[in-house]
N, C-alpha and C positions, 0 to 999 in steps of 0.2 A: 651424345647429344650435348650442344651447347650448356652452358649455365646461363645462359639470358634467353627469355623466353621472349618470341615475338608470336604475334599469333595474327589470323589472320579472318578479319571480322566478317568479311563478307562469306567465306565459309565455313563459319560458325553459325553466320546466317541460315545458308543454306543445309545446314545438318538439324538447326532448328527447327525449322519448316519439316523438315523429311520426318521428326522424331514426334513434331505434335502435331503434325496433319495425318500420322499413321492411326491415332482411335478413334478420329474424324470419319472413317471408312465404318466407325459401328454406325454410324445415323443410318443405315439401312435397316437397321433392327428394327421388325423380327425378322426381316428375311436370312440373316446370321442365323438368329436365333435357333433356325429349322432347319438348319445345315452344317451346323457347325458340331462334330461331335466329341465325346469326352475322349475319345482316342486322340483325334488329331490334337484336342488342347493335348495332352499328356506329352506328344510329339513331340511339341511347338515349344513346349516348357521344360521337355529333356536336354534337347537341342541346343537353349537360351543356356540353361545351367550349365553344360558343357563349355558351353563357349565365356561364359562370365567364368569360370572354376580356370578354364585355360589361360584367357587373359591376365587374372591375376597372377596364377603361378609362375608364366612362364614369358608375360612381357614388362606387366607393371609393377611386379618386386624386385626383378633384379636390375631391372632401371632405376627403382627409388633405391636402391642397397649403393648401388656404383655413383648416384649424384651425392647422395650424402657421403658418401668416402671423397668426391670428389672437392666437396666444402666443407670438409673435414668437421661435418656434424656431429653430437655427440651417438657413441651405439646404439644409443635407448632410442632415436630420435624416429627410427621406422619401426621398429616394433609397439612405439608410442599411437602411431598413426596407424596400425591394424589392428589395434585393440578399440581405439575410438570410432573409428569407424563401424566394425563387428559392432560394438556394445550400444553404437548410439540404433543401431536398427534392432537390435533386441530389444532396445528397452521401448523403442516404436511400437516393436509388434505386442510386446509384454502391460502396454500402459495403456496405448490407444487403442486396441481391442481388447473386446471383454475373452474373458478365457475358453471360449468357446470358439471364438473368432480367428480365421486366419487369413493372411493378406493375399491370401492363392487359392479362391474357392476351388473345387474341382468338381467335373460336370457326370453327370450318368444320363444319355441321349440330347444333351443339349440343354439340361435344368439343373440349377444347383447343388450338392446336396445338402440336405436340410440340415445336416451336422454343427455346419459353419455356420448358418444364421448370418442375420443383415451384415452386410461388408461395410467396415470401417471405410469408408473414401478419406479421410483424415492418412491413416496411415498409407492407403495404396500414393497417397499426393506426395507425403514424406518420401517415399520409395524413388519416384518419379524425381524426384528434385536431389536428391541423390546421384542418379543414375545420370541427371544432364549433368550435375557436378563433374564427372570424369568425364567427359566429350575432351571440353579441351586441353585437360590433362594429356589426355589417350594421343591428342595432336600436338605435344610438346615433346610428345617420343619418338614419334614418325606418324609420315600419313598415313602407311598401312592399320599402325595401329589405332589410331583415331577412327579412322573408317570401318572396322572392324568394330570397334564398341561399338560405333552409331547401328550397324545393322546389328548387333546382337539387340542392342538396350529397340531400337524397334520391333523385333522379333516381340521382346518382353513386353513391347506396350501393348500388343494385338490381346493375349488371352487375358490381363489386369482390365482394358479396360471392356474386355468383352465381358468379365467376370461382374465390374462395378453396376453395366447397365442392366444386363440381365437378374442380378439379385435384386436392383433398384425396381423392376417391373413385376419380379415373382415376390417380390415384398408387398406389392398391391400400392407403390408409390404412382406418382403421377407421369407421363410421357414425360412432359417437363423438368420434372425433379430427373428422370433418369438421363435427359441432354445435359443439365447439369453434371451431371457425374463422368459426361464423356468429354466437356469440356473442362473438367476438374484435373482429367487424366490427359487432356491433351496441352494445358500450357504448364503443369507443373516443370517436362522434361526441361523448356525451351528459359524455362526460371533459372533452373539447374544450370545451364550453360552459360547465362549471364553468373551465374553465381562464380564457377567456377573460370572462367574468365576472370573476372576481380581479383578472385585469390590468386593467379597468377601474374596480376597488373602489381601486384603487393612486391613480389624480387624474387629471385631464383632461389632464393634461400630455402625461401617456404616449399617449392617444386617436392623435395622429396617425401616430405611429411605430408603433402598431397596427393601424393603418390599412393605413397601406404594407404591412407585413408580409403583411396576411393578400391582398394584391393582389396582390403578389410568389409567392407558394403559391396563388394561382387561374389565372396569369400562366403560372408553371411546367408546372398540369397541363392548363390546355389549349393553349399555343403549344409546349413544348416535349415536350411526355407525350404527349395525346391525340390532337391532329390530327397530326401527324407516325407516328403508328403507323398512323390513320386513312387517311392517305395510303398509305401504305406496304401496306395491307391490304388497302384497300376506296375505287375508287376510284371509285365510283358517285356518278352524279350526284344522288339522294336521299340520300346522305350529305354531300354538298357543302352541300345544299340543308339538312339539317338545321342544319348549323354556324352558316349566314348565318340561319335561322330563330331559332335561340337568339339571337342577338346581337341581331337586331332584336325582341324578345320584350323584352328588357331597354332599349333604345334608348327603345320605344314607352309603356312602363311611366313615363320620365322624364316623362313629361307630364303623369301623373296626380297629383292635390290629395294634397300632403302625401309626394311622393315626394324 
């Protein structure tokens, strides 16, 4: 990869769109709500984790390791960028919800459970703006890998914001408040990509330390958020199977022209 990043806005555009009009699909709630089970979320969130755990490992570290050798950055300079990352969403999930709370309800026939209590939307937005942060990173690698985050990170948005409005309705809040919370989840991502866009308008320099970053926040939410609740909840072997299915999804993709 170059060391000058150009990027390309109108398909930034269109990844926007595709990232915040994916929890736009919950306004049918409840018809979700009576079909959607705690199986397929566990699926849906094996699968995401696989595929975020992949990416980082095996497309956007050794990208940010080789651009920073390549601008002869100092060592510490991507290891600096997967701890800030990791540390800034723990301390999301550790501050903005109360210790009860976790930013990945999980469902038992399609309703909460009671364990996790009201959902921080504060923190699921944080996650979200995060998540569009790496878009155009992902696209300053290759477009496989740019398009690859985008479908995983909307994989991701499906069960987060099906989680937001459903706790928001079985909390006994109002219709209203709960389309807030779907349109809370749905321009956070498209924030993200403006965001991350910028940090790259800033020089190539930066490139690898954003790099890291955004591995360290994919890192987080599936080795230490998603499969660890995953475990914890749902210890089925097509859940297992989903995990190792994402990772090799991204593994199998490195082989393809221009990945």
């Amino acid at each position: 990869m170059a060391t000058s990043v150009t990027l390309d806005w109108a398909q930034l555009a269109f990844w926007a769109l595709i990232t915040g009009g994916t929890p736009l699909i919950l306004l049918t709630v409840p018809y979700l709500k009576a079909r959607i089970s705690d199986r397929t979320m566990h699926l849906m969130l094996g699968l995401s984790a696989g595929i975020l755990g992949g990416l980082a490992t095996i497309d956007i570290l050794p990208e940010s390791f080789a651009t920073s050798a390549d601008l002869n950055l100092p060592p510490q300079a991507v290891p600096f960028g997967i701890a800030a990352g990791f540390f800034l969403l723990f301390l999301v999930e550790r501050h903005l919800l109360a210790p009860e709370e976790s930013a990945h309800p999980h469902f038992e026939n399609g309703k909460p459970i009671q364990s996790f209590g009201t959902l921080a939307v504060s923190a699921l937005t944080v996650h979200g703006t995060m998540d569009g942060f790496v878009i155009p990173l992902g696209f300053a690698i290759s477009p496989v890998v740019g398009t690859v985050i985008v479908l995983a990170i909307a994989l991701h948005q499906i069960p987060d914001s099906f989680a937001a409005v459903t706790v928001g309705l079985v909390a006994g809040t109002s219709r209203r408040t709960a389309l807030k919370y779907v349109v809370a989840t749905a321009a956070d991502t498209p924030i993200g990509i403006v965001l991350g866009a910028l940090f790259l308008s800033v020089g190539a320099s930066w490139l690898p330390v954003g790099l890291a970053f955004s591995a360290g926040t994919f890192l987080f939410v599936s080795a230490a958020d998603l499969i660890p609740e995953l475990q914890h909840r749902s210890r089925s072997f097509l859940v297992t199977l989903s995990v190792v299915l994402g990772f090799a999804i991204v593994f199998a993709l490195t082989f393809f022209p221009g990945a």
